[in-house]
N, C-alpha and C positions, 0 to 999 in steps of 0.2 A: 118413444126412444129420444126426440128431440126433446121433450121437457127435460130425461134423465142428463143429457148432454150439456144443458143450461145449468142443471143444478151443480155439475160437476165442475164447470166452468166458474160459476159464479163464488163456487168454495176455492177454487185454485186461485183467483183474482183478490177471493179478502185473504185468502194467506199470505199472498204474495206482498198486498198492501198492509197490512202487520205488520209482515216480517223489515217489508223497506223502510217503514217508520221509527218499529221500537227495535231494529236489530242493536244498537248500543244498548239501551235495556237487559236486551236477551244475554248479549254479549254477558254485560258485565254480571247479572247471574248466574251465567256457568262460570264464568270465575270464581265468585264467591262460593259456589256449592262443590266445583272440584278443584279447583285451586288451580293456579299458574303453573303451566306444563315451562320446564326447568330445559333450555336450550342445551342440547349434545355437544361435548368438547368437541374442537376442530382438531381431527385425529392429524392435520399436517404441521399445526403449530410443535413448535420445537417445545419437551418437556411436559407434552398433552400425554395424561394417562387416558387410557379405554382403549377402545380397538384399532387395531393397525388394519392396514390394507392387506394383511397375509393370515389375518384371525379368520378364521373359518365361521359363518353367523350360526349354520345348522349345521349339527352331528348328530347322530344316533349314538344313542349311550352303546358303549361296549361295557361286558363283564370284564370280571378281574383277567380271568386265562385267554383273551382276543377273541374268543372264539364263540358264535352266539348258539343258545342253548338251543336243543331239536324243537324246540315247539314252538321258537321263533324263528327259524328256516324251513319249515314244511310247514303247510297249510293241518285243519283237522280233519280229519275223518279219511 
């Protein structure tokens, strides 16, 4: 059981020294493989389009007549 412990250790300590060394490396190939995540308008700037503070994030789609159809208000069987 302590050898298993060493060996878990010793893998936790080279990843971690990896990671400390090449994270700019790493860094800059996930940028280059998924590209620059694109900063969210500041919804308080004046003439900012996207969401307001009163936009709802999650709804449930409703059908056309408001009213959900029986086999998505009763379970089956």
């Amino acid at each position: 059981m302590l050898k298993l412990a060493l060996i878990l250790l010793s893998l936790a300590v080279w990843v971690s020294i990896f990671a400390y060394f090449w994270h700019q490396n790493i860094l800059r190939w996930l940028d280059n493989r998924f590209g620059r995540d694109t900063l969210p308008n500041d919804p308080d700037e004046e003439g900012a389009e996207g969401l307001d503070h009163n936009t709802p994030l999650f709804t449930a789609p409703q059908p056309q007549d408001g009213k959900p159809a029986p086999s998505e208000s009763s379970p089956p069987g």
